[in-house]
VMD Tcl script that draws the C-alpha trace (Angstrom):
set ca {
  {-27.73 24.33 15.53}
  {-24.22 23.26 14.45}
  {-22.75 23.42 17.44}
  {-25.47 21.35 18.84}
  {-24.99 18.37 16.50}
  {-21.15 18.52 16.56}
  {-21.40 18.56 20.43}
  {-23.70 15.89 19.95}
  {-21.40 13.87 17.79}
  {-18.71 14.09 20.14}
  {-20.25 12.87 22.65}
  {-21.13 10.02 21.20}
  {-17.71 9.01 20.34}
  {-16.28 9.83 23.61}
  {-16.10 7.30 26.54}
  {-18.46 8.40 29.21}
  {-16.00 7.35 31.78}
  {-13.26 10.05 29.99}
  {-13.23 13.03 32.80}
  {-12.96 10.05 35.90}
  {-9.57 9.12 33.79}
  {-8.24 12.42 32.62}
  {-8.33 13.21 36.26}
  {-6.55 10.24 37.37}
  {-3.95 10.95 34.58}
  {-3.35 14.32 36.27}
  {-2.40 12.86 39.57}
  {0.71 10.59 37.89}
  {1.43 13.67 35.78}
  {4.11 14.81 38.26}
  {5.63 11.66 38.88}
  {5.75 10.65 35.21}
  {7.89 14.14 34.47}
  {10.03 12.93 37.10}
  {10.93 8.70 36.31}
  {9.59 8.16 32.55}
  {12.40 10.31 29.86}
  {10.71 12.89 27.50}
  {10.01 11.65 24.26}
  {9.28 8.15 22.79}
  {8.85 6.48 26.24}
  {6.65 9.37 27.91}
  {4.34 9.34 24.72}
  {4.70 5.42 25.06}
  {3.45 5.75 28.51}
  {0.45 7.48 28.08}
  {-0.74 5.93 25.00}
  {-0.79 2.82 26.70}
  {-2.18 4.47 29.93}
  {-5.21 6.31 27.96}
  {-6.09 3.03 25.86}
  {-4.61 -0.19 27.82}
  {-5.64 -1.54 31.10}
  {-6.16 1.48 33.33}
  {-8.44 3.24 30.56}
  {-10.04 -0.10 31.00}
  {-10.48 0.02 34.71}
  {-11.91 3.39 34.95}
  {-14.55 2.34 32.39}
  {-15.68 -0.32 34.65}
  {-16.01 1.99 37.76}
  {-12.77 0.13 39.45}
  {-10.85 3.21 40.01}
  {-8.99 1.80 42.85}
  {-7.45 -1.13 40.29}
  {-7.11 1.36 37.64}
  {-4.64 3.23 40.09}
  {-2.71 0.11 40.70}
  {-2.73 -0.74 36.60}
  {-1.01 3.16 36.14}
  {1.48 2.18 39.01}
  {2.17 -1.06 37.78}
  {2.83 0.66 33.83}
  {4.77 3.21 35.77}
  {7.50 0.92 37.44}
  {7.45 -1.00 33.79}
  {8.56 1.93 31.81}
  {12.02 1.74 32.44}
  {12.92 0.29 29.09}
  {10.53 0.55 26.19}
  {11.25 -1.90 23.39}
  {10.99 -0.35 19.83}
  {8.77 -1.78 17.28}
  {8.37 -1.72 13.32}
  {5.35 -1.60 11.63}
  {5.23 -2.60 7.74}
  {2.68 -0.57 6.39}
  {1.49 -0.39 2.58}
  {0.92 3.20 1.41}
  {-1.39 1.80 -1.00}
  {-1.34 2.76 -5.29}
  {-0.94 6.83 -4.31}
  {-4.83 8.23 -3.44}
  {-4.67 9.89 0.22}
  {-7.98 8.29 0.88}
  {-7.09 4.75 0.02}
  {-4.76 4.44 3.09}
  {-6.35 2.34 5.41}
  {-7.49 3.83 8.62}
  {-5.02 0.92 10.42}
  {-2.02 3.06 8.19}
  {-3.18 6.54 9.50}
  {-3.13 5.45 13.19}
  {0.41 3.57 13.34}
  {1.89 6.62 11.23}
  {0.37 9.04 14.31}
  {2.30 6.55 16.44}
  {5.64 6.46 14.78}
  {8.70 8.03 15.92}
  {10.22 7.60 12.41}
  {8.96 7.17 8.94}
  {11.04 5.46 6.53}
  {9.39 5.40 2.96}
  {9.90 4.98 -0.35}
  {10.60 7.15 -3.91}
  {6.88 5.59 -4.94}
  {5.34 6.58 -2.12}
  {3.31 10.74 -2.23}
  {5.06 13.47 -0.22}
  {1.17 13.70 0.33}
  {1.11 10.15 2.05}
  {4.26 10.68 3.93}
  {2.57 14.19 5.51}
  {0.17 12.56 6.53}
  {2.35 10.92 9.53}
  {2.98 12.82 13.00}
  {4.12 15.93 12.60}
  {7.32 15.77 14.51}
  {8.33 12.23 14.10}
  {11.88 11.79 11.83}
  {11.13 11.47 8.17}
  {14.24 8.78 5.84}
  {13.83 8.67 2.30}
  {15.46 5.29 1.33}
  {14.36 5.92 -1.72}
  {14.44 2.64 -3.46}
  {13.10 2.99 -6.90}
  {14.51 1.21 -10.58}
  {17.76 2.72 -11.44}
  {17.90 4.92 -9.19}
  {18.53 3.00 -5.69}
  {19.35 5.45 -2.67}
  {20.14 2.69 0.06}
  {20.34 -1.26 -0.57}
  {18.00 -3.58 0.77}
  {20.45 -4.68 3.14}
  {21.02 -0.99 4.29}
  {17.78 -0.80 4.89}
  {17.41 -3.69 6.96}
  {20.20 -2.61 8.78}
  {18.32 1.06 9.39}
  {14.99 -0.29 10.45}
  {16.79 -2.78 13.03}
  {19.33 0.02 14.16}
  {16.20 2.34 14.60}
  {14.39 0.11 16.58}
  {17.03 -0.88 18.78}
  {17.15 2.13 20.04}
  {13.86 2.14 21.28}
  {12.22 3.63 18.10}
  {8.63 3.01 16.76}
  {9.09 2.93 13.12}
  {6.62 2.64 10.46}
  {8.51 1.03 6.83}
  {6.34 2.80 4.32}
  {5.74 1.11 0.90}
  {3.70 1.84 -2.11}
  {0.70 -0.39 -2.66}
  {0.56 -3.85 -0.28}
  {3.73 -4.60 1.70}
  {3.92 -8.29 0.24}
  {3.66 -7.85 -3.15}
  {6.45 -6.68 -4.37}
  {7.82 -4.98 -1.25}
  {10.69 -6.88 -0.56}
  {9.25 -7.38 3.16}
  {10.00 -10.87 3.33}
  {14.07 -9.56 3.80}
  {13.34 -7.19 6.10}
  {11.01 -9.32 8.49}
  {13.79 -12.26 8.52}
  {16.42 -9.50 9.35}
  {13.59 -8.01 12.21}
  {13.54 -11.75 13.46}
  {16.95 -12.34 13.66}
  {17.33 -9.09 15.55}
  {14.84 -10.71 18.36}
  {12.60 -6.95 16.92}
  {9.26 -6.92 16.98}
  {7.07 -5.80 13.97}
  {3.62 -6.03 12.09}
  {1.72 -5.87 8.88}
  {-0.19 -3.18 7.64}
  {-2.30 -4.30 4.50}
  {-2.23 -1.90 1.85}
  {-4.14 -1.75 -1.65}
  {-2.01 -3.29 -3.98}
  {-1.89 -1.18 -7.52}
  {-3.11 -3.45 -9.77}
  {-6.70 -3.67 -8.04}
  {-6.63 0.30 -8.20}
  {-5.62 -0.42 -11.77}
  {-8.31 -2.16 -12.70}
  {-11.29 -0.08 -10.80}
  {-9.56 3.09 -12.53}
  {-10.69 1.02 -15.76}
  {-13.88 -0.30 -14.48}
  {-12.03 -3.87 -15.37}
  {-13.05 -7.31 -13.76}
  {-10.01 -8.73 -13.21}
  {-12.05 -12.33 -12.75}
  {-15.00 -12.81 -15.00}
  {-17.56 -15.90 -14.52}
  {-16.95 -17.82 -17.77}
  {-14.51 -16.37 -18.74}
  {-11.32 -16.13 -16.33}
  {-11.41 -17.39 -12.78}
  {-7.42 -17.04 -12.27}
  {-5.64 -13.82 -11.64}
  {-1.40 -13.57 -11.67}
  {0.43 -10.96 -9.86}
  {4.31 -10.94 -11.90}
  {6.41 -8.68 -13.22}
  {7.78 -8.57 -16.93}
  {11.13 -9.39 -15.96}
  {9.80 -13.15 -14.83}
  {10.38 -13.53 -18.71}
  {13.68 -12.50 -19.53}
  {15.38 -15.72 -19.16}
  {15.20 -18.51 -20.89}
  {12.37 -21.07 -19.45}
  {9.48 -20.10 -19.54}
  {7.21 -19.32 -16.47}
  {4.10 -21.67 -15.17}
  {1.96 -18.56 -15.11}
  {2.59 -17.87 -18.77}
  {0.90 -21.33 -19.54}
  {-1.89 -20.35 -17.30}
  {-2.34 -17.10 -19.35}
  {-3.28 -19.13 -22.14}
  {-5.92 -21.21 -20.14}
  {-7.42 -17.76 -19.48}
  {-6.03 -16.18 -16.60}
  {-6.00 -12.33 -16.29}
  {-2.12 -10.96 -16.10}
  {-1.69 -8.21 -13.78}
  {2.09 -7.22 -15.22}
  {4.24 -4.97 -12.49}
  {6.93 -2.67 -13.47}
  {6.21 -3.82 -17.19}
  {6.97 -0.89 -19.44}
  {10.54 -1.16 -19.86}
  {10.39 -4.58 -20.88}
  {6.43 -4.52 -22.82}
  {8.02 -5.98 -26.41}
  {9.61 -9.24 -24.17}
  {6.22 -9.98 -22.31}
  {4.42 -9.51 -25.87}
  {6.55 -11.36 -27.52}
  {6.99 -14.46 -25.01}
  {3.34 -14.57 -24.67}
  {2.43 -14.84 -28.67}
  {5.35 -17.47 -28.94}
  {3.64 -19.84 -26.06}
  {0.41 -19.30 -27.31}
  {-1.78 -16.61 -26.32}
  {-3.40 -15.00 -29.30}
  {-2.35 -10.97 -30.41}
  {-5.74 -10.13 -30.33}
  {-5.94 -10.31 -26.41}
  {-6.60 -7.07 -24.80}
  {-4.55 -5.06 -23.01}
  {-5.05 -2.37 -20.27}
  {-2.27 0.02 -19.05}
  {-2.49 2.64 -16.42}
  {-0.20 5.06 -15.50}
  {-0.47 6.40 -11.67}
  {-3.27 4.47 -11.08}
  {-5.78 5.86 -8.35}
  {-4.32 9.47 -8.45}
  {-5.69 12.21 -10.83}
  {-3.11 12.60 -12.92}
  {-4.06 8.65 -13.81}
  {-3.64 7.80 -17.31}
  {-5.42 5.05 -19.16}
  {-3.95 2.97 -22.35}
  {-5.72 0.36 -23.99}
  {-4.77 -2.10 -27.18}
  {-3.48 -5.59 -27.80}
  {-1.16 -7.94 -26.96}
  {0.53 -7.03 -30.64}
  {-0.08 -3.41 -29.41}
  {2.10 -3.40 -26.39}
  {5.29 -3.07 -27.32}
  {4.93 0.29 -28.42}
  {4.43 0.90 -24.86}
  {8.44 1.03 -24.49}
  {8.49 3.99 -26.53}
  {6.32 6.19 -24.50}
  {8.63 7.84 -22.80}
  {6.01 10.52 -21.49}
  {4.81 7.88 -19.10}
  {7.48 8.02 -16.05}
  {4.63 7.26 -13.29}
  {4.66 3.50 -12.36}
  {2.93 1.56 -15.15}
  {0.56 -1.36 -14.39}
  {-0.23 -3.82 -17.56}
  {-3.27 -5.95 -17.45}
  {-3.37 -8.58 -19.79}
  {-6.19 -10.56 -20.64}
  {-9.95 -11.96 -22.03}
  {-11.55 -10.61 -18.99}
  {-9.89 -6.89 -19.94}
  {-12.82 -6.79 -22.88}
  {-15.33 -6.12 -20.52}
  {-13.80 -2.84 -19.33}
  {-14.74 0.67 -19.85}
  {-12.80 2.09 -22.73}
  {-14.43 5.31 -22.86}
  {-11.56 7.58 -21.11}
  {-8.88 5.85 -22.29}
  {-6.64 6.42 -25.67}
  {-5.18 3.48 -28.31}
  {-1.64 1.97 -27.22}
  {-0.69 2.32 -31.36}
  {-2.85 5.21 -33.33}
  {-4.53 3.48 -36.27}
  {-4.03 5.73 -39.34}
  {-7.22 6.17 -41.63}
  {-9.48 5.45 -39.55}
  {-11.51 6.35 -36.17}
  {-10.08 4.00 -33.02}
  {-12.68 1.94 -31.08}
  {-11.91 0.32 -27.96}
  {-11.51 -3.73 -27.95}
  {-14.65 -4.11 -26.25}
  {-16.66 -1.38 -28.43}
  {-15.02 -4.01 -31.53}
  {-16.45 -6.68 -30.09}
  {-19.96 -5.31 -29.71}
  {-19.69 -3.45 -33.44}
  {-19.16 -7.36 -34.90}
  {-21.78 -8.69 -32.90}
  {-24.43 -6.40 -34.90}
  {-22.66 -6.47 -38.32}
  {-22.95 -10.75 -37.95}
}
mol new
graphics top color blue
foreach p $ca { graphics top sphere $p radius 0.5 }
foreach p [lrange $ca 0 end-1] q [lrange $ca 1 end] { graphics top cylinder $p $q radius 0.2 }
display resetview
């Protein structure tokens, strides 16, 4: 019974048209061995023969054109450009790669990724394309930026389907915007992959609305660093109008964003959310207050990447797996929101 329903699914996902064009595939198998070089421009060839125009043909019944569309891709195959692909690993959880991510990574030649990115994640690609660790990661940089722009383009050039791999979305934080102007000025062609950035894995680790009706209707993507020099930022003002701060890369540098944000305005009481390795099991969950967070430089324990959340809308999330930023000797810890609620009766 089983083996009936899996047979059944199957069929239902293949094309009904699949056995007219795995024959004709066998007839240009010959004469593809012979013109079309083994590796990237063979597999090239028949991806674009099993799900471009001839694949397209056959399903119509037109096997006649479908055998002049295979010709035609034939005599084009000469020269296959290479192609980059900007893909965003997402916050670290296998299953939050996008299906989009899975598919280019089977199509890749060449996986370049980062230090933030799983060995799980980066498995996950074809099993004989190349695998470059560039490694990028704070303090510890393994290739410049401009190396790697240099890598993807050289890789490319050479006729190479490469997929850029980076931790959460490609555009936040990813440094894309260098290596799609160096792609451009190379005349290479390349796409985005959408990824899930880590601060929305953040806050559904903590069951956190990072926009609450009434109560903040802004959110701010920055990292602590926008506050080490001397003027301070817009988005700092528009903390204090109620915004929810999503801080990246923000434990090294916790006491500065505490401190900047009490001197412009925003009271020590707000409540703060950090998360270690959000989305992954060995997640960790912090909460406290703004006053709170500088301790967080001192936790040396936490060497996963460290998203801050910062906020009035943080109240509403779920404290109950999550320990105190600062231990309060004396007596028993309650979560901000759990405070909240405990006033509420006492008044």
């Amino acid at each position: 019974m089983l083996a009936q329903m899996i047979r059944a699914q199957v069929d239902q996902i293949l094309s009904p048209s699949l056995g007219v064009l795995a024959t004709l595939a066998q007839t240009y198998r010959h004469a593809v061995d012979r013109l079309v070089p083994r590796g990237v421009a063979r597999r090239v060839f028949w991806r674009r023969f099993f799900s471009g125009a001839v694949a397209d043909q056959v399903a119509l019944g037109n096997v006649s054109l479908a055998r002049r569309e295979a010709t035609k891709l034939l005599k084009a195959m000469d020269k296959v450009p290479g192609h980059v692909w900007l893909v965003g690993a997402g916050p670290g959880a296998e299953d939050l790669l996008t299906l989009r991510a899975q598919r280019v990574m089977m199509e890749a030649d060449v996986l370049v990724y980062d230090a933030l990115v799983p060995q799980a994640i980066v498995d996950m690609g074809r099993r004989d394309a190349e695998r470059l660790s560039v490694g990028k990661r704070k303090g510890c940089h393994s290739k410049s930026q401009e190396e790697i722009n240099q890598l993807l383009v050289g890789l490319a050039s050479e006729g190479k389907r490469v997929v850029r791999l980076k931790s959460g979305d490609p555009l936040v934080y990813g440094r894309a915007g260098e290596e799609m102007a160096a792609l451009r000025e190379a005349g290479i062609t390349y796409e985005i992959v959408p990824g899930i950035t880590s601060a929305f894995a953040a806050a559904a680790d903590f069951e956190l609305p990072l926009t609450l009706r009434g109560v903040a209707s802004s959110l701010i993507f920055t990292t602590g660093h926008d506050l080490a020099g001397d003027v301070l930022p817009d988005w700092a003002r528009l903390a204090i109008s109620g915004a929810t701060i999503a801080v990246y890369m923000g434990r090294t540098v916790a006491a500065s964003v505490a401190g900047r944000l009490m001197e412009a305005g925003l009271p020590a009481e707000t409540t703060v959310a950090v998360i270690e390795n959000a989305s992954r099991a060995d997640r960790r969950l912090l909460h406290g207050t703004l006053r709170d967070l500088p301790d967080l430089e001192h936790r040396d324990e936490l060497n996963g990447p460290v998203m801050v959340i910062i906020g009035d809308a943080v109240a509403g999330a779920n404290f109950e797996h999550s320990e105190p930023l600062v231990a309060k000797a004396g007596r028993a810890v309650l979560a901000p929101a759990a405070v909240r609620r405990e006033t509420q009766k006492t008044n």
